[in-house]
SERO-4910 file (N, C-alpha, C, O; in steps of 0.05 Angstrom, whole numbers):
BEGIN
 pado doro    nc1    nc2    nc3   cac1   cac2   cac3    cc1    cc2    cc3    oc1    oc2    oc3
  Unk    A   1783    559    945   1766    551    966   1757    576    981   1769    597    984
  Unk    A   1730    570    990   1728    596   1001   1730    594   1035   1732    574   1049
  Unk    A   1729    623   1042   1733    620   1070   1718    601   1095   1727    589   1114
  Unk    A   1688    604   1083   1677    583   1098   1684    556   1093   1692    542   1112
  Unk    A   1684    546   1071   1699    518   1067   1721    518   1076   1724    497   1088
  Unk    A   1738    531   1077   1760    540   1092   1754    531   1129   1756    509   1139
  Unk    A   1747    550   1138   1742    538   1164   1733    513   1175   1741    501   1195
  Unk    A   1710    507   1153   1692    481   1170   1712    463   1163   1708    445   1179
  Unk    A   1733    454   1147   1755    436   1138   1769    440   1155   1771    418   1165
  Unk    A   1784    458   1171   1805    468   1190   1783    460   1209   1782    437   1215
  Unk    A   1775    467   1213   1757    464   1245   1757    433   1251   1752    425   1274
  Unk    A   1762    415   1232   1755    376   1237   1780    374   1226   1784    351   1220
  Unk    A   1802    390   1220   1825    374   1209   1840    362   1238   1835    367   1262
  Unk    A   1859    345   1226   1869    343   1248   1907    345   1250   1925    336   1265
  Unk    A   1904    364   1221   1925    376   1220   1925    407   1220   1901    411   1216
  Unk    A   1934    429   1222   1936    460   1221   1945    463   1189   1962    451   1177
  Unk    A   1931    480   1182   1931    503   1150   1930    527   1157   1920    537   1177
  Unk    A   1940    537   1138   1938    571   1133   1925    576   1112   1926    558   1095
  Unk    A   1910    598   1105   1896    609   1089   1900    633   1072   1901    653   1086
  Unk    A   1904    639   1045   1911    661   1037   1901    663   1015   1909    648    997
  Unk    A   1875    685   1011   1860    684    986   1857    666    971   1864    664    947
  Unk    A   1842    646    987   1833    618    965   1849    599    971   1841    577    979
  Unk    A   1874    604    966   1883    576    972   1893    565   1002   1904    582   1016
  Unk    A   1892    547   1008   1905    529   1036   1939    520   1038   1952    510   1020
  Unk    A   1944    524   1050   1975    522   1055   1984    502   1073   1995    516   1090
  Unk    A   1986    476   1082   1995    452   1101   2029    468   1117   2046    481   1105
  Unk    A   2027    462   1146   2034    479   1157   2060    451   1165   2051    429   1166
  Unk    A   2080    453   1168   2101    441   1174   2114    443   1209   2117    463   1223
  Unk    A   2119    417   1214   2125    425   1247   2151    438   1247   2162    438   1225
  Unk    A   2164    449   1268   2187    469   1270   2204    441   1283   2200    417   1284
  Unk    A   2223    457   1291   2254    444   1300   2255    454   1329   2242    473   1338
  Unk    A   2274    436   1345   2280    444   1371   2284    481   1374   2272    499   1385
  Unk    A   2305    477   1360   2316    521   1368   2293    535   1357   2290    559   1365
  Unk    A   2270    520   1335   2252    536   1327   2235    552   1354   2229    575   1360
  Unk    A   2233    527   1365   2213    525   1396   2223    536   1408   2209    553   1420
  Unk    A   2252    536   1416   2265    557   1438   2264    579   1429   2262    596   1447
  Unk    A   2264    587   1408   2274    619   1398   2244    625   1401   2241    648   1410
  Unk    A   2224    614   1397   2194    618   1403   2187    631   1438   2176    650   1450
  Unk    A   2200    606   1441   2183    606   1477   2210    635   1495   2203    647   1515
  Unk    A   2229    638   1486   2237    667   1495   2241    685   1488   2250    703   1501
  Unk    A   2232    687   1458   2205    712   1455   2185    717   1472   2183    737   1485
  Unk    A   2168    697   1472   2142    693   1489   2141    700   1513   2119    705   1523
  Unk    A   2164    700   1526   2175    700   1555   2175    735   1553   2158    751   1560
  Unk    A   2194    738   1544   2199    766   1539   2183    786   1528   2192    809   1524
  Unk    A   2154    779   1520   2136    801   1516   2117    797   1530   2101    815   1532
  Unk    A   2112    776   1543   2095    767   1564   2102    785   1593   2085    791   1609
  Unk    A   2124    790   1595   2143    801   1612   2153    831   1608   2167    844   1623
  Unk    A   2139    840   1575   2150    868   1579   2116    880   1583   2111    900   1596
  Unk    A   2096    863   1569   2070    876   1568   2045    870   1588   2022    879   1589
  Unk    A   2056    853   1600   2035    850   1626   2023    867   1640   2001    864   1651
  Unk    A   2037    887   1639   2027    913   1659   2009    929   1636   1990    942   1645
  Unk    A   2012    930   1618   1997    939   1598   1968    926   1581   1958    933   1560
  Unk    A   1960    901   1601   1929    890   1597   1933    879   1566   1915    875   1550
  Unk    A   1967    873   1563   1965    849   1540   1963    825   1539   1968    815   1560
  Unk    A   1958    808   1520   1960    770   1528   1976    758   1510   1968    754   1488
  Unk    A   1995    752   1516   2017    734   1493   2007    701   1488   2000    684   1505
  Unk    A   2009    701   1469   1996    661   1459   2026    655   1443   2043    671   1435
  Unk    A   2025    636   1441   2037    619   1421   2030    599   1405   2019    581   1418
  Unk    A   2032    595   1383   2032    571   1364   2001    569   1360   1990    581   1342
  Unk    A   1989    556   1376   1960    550   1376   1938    567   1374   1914    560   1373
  Unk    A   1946    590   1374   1916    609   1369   1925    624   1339   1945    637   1332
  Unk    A   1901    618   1327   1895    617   1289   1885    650   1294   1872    660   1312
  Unk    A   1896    660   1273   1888    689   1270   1877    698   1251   1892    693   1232
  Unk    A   1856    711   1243   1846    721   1219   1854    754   1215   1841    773   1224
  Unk    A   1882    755   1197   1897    777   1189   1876    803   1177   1876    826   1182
  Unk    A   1858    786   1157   1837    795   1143   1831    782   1128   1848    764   1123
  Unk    A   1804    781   1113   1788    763   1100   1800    747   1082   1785    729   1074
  Unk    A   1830    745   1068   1839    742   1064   1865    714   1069   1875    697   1054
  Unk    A   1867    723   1100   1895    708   1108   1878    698   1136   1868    715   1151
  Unk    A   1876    672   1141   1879    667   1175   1907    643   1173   1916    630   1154
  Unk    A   1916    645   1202   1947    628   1204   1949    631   1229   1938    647   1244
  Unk    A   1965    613   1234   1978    612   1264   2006    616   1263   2024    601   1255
  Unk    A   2007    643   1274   2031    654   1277   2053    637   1299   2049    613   1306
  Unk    A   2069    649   1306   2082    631   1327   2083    655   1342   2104    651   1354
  Unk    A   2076    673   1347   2074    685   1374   2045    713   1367   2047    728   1347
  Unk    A   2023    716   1384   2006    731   1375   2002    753   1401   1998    741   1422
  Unk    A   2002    780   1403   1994    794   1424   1972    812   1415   1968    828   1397
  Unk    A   1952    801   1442   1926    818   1434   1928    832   1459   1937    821   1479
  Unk    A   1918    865   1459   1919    879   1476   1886    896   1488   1869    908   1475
  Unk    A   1887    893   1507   1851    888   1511   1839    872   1513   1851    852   1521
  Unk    A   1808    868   1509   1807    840   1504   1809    830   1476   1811    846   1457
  Unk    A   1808    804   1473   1804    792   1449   1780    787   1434   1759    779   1444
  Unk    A   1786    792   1408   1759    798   1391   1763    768   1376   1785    759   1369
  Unk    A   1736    753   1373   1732    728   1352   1722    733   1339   1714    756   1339
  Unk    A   1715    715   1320   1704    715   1296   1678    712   1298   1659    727   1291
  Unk    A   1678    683   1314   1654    677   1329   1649    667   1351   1666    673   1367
  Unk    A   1624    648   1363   1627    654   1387   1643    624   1395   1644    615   1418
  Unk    A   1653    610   1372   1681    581   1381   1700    592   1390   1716    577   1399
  Unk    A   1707    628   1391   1730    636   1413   1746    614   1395   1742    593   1406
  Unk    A   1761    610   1373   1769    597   1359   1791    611   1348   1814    602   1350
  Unk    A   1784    637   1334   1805    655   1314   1798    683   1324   1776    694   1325
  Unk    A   1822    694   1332   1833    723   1342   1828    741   1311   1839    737   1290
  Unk    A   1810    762   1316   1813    776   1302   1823    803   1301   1816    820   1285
  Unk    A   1845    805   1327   1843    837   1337   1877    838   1346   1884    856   1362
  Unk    A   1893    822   1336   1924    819   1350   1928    851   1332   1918    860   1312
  Unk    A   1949    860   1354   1966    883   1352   1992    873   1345   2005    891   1334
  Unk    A   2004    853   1347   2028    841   1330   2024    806   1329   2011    790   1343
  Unk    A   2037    802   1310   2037    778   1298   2064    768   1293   2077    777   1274
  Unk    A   2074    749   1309   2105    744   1293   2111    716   1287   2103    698   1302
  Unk    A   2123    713   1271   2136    688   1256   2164    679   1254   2180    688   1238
  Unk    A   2171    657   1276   2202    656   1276   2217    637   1248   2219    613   1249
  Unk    A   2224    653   1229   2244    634   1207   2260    617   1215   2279    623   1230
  Unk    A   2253    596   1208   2291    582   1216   2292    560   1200   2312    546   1199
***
């Protein structure tokens, strides 16, 4: 699939995918401790980088890694402002870290 079919499918789904060279990936919901181990991270870089003109998100903002990969990380920090793709302010293309909690 390509990336534009890619998007306009994600953009009306009314489930979340990830993307990685061609193919689509169906994204699975997490577990309670998933969410906690999430949201105090989130707390805690929200809280170390504030003073430094960063923005911490969670879960819901889709990132385009490169032409290649977009996903929704579970925690994204963009520092500055934030760069889109386009102008749906939809997908971050400019995070300085990206993290993903295993569990």
């Amino acid at each position: 699939m390509s990336e534009e079919e890619y998007l306009e499918r994600e953009r009306a789904a009314e489930f979340r995918s990830d993307y990685y060279a061609g193919y689509v990936y169906a994204m699975s919901g997490g577990s309670w401790t998933h969410g906690t181990l999430v949201q105090n991270v989130n707390r805690l870089l929200d809280a170390a980088l504030r003073s430094r003109n960063c923005s911490v998100r969670s879960t819901d903002t889709r990132v385009r890694v490169s032409g290649k990969l977009y996903t929704y990380p579970d925690i994204v920090v963009v520092c500055g402002e934030p760069k889109f793709l386009d102008n749906r302010t939809d997908i971050v293309t400019n995070p300085v870290l990206i993290i993903e909690v295993l569990s």
